[in-house]
N, C-alpha and C positions, 0 to 999 in steps of 0.2 A: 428825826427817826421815830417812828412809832412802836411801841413797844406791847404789841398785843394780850401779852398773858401778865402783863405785868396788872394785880389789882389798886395800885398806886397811881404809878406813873402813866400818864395816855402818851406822851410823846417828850424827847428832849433833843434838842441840838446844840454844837458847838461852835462856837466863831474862833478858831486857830488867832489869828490877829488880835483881836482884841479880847483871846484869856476868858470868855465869860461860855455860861452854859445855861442856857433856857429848857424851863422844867415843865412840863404843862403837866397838872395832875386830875387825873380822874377828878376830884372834884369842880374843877373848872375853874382852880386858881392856877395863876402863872409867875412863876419867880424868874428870876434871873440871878445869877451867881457870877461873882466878882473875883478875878486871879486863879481862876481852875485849872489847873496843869491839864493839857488834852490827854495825859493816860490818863487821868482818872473819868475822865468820859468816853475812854475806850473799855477801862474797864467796866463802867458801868454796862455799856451793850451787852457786855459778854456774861455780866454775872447771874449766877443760880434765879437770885432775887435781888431784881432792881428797886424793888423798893427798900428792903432791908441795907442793900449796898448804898443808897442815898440818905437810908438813915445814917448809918455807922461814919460814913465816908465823905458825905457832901452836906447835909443839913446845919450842923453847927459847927463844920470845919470853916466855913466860906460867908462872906459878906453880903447879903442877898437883897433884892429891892421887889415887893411883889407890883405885881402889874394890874391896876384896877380897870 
C-alpha cells in the first residue's frame, strides 16, 4: 500500500500469515518487521500521521531485519 502524503513512509504491506510488515521509506531503506498483530497495520493506514504512528507504534515496539 502506498502511502502518498506520508513524508516518511513511501509504501508498507502486511503478510496476515506470517505476522511480518514491510516498510519502504522515502529514503529508500526497507525493513521488515517481525510478529505485527495485522491491527496495528490497519491502524497504521488509517492514522493522521503514518510516520509518527510508526514511530510511537512500530519502530522499537517490533524485531526488524533491514533489507540491503
Amino acid at each position: 500500500m502506498d502511502f502518498p502524503r506520508s513524508s516518511v513512509i513511501k509504501s508498507a504491506d502486511y503478510d496476515p500469515d506470517a505476522h511480518t510488515l514491510d516498510v519502504m521509506f522515502r529514503s529508500g531503506r526497507h525493513y521488515t518487521y517481525f510478529d505485527v498483530p495485522e491491527q496495528i497495520f490497519d491502524f497504521l493506514i488509517v492514522a493522521p500521521s503514518a510516520g509518527e504512528y510508526f514511530n510511537t507504534q512500530i519502530r522499537d515496539q517490533y524485531a526488524s531485519r533491514e533489507h540491503r
